[in-house]
Backbone as CSV, one residue per row, in Angstrom:
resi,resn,N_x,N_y,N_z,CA_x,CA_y,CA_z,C_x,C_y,C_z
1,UNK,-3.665,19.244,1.326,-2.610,19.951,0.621,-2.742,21.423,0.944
2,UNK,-1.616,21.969,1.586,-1.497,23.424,1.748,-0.943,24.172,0.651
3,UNK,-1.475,24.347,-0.445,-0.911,25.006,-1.892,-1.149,26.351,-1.395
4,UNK,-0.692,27.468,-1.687,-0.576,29.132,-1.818,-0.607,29.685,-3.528
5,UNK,-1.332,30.490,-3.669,-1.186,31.053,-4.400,-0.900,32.478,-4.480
6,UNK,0.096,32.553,-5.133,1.012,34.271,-5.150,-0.384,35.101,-5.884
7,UNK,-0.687,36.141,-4.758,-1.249,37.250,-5.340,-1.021,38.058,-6.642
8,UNK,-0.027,37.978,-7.113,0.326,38.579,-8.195,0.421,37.597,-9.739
9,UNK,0.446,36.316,-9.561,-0.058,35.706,-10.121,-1.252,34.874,-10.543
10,UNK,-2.576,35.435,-9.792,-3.282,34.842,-9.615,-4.455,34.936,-11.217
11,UNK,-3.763,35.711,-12.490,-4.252,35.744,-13.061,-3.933,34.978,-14.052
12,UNK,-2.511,34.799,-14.115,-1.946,33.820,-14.616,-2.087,32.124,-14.919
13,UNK,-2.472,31.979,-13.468,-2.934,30.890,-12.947,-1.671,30.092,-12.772
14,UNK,-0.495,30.008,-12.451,0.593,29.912,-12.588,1.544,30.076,-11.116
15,UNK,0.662,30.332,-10.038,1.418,30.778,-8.839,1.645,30.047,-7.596
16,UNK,0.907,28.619,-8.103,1.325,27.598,-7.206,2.667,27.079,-6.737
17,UNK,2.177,27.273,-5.335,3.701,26.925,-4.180,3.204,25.827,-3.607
18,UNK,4.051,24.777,-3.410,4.107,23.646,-3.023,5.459,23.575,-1.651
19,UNK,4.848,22.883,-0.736,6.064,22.422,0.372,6.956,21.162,-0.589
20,UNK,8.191,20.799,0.086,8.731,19.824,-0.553,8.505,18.484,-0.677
21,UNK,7.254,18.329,0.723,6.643,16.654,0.506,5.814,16.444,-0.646
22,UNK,5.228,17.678,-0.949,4.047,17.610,-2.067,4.622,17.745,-3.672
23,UNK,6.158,18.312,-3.695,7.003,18.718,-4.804,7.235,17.872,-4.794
24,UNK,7.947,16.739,-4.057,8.291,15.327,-4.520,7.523,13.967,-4.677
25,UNK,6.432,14.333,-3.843,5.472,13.461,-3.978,6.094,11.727,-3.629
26,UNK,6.590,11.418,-2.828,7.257,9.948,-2.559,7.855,9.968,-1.692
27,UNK,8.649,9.048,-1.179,9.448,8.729,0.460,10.741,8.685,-0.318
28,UNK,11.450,9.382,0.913,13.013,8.996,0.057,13.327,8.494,1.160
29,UNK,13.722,7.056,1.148,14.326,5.956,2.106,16.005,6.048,2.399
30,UNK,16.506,7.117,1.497,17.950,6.884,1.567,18.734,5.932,1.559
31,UNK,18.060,5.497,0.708,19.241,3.371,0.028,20.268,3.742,-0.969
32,UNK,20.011,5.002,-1.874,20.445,5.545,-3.077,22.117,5.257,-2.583
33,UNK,22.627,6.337,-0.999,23.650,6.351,-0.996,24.671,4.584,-0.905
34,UNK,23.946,3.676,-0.385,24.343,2.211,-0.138,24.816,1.552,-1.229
35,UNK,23.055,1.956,-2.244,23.575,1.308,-3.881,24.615,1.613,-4.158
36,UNK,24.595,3.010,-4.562,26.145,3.667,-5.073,27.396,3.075,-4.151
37,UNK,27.232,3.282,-3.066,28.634,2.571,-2.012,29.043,1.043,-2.862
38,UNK,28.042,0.441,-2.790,28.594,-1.119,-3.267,28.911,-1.071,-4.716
39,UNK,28.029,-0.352,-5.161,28.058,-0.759,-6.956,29.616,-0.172,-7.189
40,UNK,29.865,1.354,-6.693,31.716,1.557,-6.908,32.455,0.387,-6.276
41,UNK,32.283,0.039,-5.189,33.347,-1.233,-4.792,33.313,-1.948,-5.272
42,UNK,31.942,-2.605,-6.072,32.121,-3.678,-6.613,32.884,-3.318,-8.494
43,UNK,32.456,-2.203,-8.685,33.529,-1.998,-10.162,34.997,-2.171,-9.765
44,UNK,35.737,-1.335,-8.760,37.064,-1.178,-8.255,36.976,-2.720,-7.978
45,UNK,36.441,-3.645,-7.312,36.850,-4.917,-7.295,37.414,-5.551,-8.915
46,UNK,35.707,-5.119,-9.516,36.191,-5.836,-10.703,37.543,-5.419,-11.715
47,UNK,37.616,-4.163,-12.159,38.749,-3.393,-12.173,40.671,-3.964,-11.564
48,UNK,39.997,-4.426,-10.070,41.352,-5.412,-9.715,41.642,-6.893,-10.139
49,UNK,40.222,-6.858,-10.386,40.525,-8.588,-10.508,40.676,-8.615,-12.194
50,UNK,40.615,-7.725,-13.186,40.875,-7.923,-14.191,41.894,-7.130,-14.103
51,UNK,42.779,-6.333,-13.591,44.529,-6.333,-13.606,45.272,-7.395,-13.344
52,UNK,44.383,-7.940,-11.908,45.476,-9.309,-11.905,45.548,-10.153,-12.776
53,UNK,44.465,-10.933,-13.659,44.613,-12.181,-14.150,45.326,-11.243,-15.922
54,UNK,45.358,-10.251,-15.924,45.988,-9.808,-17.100,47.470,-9.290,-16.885
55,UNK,47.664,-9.189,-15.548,49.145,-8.868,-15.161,50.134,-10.391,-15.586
56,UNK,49.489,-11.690,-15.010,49.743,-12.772,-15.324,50.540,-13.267,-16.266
């Protein structure tokens, strides 16, 4: 871990800088955007298919 600590906070103890792999700590696989893709189509599906059988 390459942490920095700001000189001016060093009394604080409070001046830790982190890169963004170490701020997030996990893999982001990028599935998030897919879920969301299907889960709206699949509401707008459902959404149609309960206009039709209530248009009826």
């Amino acid at each position: 871990m390459n942490s920095r600590v700001h000189p001016t906070d060093q009394d604080k103890g409070n001046g830790v800088e982190l890169t963004t792999e170490e701020a997030r700590s996990g893999a982001t696989p990028h599935m998030t955007r897919y879920i969301l893709s299907w889960g709206l189509g699949l509401v707008i599906l459902a959404f149609i298919i309960l206009l039709a059988t209530h248009m009826i």
